[in-house]
N, C-alpha and C positions, 0 to 999 in steps of 0.2 A: 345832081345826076343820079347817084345812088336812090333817091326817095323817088324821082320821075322810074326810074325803071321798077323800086318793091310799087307802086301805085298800079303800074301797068300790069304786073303778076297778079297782083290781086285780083285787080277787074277780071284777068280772064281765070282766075280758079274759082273768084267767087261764085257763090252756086246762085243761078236765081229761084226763085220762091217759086214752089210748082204749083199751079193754076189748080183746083177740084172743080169735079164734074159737079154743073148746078143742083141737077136734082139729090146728089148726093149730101154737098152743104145747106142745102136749104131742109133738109131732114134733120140734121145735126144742131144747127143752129136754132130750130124750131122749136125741136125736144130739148135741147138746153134750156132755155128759154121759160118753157113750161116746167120745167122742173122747177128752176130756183127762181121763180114765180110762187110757184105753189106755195116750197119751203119757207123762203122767205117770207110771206102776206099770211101766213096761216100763224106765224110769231105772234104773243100775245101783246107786243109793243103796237100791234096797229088796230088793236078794237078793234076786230070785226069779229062781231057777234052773229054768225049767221052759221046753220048747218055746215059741215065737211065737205058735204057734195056739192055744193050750191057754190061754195071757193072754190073746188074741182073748176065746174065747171067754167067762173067769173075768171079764172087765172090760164086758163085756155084759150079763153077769148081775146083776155089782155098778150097773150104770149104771140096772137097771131097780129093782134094791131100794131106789137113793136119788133115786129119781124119784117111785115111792111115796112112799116114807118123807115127803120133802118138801112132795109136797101134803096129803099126810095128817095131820102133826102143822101143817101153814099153816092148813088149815081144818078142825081138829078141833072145834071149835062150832059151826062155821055150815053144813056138809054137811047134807042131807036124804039118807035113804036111796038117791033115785033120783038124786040127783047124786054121790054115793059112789059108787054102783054103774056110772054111767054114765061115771064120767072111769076105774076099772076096765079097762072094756070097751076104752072106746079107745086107753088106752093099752096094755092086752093085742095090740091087733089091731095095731098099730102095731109093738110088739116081734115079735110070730108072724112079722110081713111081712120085718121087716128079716133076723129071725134069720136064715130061709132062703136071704133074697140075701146077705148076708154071707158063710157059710159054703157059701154056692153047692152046698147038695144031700148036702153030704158029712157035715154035722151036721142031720139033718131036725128040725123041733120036734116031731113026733110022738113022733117019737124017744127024745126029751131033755128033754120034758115035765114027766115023773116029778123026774130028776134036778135040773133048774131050779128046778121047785118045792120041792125040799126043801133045795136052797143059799139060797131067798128068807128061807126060813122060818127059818133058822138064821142067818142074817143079822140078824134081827128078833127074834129070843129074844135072841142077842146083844148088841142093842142095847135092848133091852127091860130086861133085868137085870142090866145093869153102867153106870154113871155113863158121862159124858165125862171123862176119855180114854179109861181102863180099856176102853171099847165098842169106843172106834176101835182097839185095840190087839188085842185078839180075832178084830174081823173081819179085822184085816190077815194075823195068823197063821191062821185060820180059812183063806183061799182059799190064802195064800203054801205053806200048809206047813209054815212055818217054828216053829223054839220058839216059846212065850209070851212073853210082857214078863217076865217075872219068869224062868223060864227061863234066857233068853238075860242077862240080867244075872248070873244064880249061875253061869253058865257063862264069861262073863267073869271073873266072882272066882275061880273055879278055875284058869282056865288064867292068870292072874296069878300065882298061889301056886305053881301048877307050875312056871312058867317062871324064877321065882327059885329053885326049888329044882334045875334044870337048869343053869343059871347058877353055882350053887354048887359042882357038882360037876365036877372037870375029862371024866371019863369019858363025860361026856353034851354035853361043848362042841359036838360037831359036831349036835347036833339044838337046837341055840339057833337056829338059822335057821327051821328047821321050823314050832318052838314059836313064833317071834314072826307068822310067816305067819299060822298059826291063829288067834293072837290077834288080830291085825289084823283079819280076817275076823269074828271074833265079834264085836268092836266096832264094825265096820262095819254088822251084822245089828242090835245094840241100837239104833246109832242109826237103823235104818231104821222104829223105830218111832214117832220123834219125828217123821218124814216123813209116817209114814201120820196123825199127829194134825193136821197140817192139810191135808191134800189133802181127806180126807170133810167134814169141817166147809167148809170152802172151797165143794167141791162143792154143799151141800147148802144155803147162805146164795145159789149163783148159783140154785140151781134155786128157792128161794120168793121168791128179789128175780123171777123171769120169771114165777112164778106169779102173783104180787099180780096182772098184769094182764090174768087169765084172765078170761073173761066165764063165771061160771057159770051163768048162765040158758040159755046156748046148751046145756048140755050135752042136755040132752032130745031137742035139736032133731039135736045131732051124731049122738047115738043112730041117731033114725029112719033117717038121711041113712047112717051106717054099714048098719041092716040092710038098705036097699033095694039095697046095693053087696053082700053079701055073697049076698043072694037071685039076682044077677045072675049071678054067680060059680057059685053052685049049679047054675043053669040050663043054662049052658054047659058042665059036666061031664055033664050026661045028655046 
């Protein structure tokens, strides 16, 4: 009797979880996202060898495919078309905004529109038809560059066998340094794919633990409250 009646106390003092306005968490979430993206993929465990800005802006791209991706497979039963299309919207406008102040003019979204949309889409085929890990191991060479998983491991077996065969021979002593740099490097590249298997998954677990506490009945309302802001915008350009 006593635990029936502390069970019934509980339930009513316990507090429940309060709902955030969409447009609000879909910023948050966004910008997280893109941060420890950045942070993370710009470590020297994941070879990529490629300009600052060029990761800027590949880990912006990626921050928006698994921001989708996140709320989409979170509330793949329970979206209505106008709440699909509406959490879209906002977080479209939210990325369009940030891109441009990011890249302060130098990468416009007009621009880069085309291009973006066709890294999203490729993002999402890729993760569409291939399993976990296999997905995350794609996308990773997909943006990096880099060999495949499979690839960069036959190419470690390679220069393993070469390297014993360099080693064997006196003639070729002096390129044993060379040959072990190389390999070094390619074992470093393999394992940079055991990295990329838990950054996205990581990722993608913070982005629907923030989602759970989206309010989507706002979204309709976030809508309206976007076009009258982008009406306003309009007006000041004529």
């Amino acid at each position: 009797m006593e635990t029936i009646i502390n069970m019934k106390l509980f339930s009513i003092f316990k507090k429940k979880e309060k709902k955030v306005n969409p447009e609000q968490l879909i910023v948050s979430t966004f910008d997280s996202n893109y941060k420890k993206l950045l942070e993370e993929l710009t470590l020297d465990e994941y070879c990529w060898d490629k300009p600052f800005g060029i990761k800027k802006f590949e880990c912006f791209v990626l921050a928006k495919f698994v921001t989708d991706y996140s709320f989409n497979t979170l509330y793949a039963e329970e979206l209505d078309k106008d709440q699909s299309e509406g959490f879209k919207r906002l977080c479209d406008a939210h990325f369009i905004e940030q891109h441009d102040i990011i890249f302060n003019g130098m990468l416009k979204f007009s621009d880069m529109e085309t291009i973006i949309n066709e890294k999203i889409e490729s993002y999402k085929t890729l993760r569409r038809e291939n399993r976990p890990p296999e997905c995350w191991y794609e996308i990773y060479s997909h943006f990096s560059g880099n060999l495949t998983f499979d690839e960069a491991n036959e190419e470690v077996e390679r220069q393993i066998g070469g390297l014993e065969l360099v080693k064997s021979n006196a003639k070729f002593k002096k390129l044993v340094p060379q040959c072990e740099l190389k390999l070094e490097q390619t074992k470093a590249l393999a394992k940079a794919f055991m990295s990329a298997e838990v950054i996205f998954p990581r990722t993608v677990r913070f982005s629907k633990s923030e989602f759970k506490k989206i309010n989507l009945k706002k979204i309709k309302a976030a809508i309206k409250k976007l076009d009258k802001a982008e009406k306003k915008k309009e007006k000041k350009k004529k």
